[in-house]
C-alpha angles and dihedrals in degrees: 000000000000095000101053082055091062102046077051093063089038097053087052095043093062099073116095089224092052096040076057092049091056098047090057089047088042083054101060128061098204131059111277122231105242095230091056096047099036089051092045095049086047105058089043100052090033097232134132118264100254092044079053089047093044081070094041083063091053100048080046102052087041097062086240099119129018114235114196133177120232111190108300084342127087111216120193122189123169123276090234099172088040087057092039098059084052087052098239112148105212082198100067088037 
């Protein structure tokens, strides 16, 4: 089991928009509110927003990256210790 969840980060992990996506989370230490980050990816990859919000899915699904509702709002922030027991250094991303 642990290890097909880890051919499943990595899996989402191997996507350029995604490996983006993860840099932006890496770089907050807080949770990050869904609108700020889904427009942001979105102008720099130059996507559309549900195309933006498609990764996140998968980042999601993968146990990559954590996605809670507050209140109306998704935040996502990073899995660290997830990504660190499959050895992936969001810093070298």
């Amino acid at each position: 089991m642990e290890q097909k969840r880890t051919v499943e980060a990595l899996k989402a992990l191997a996507d350029e928009v995604r490996i983006g996506i993860v840099r932006k989370l890496a770089a907050s230490s807080e949770p990050v509110a869904g609108c700020d980050i889904v427009s942001s990816c979105a102008n720099l990859h130059k996507l559309s927003q549900p195309a933006v919000s498609h990764h996140f899915g998968k980042l999601v699904d993968a146990s990559v990256v954590r996605e809670e509702k507050r209140g109306t709002q998704k935040v996502y922030s990073l899995d660290a210790a997830f990504l660190d027991s499959i050895g992936v250094d969001v810093t070298k991303l």
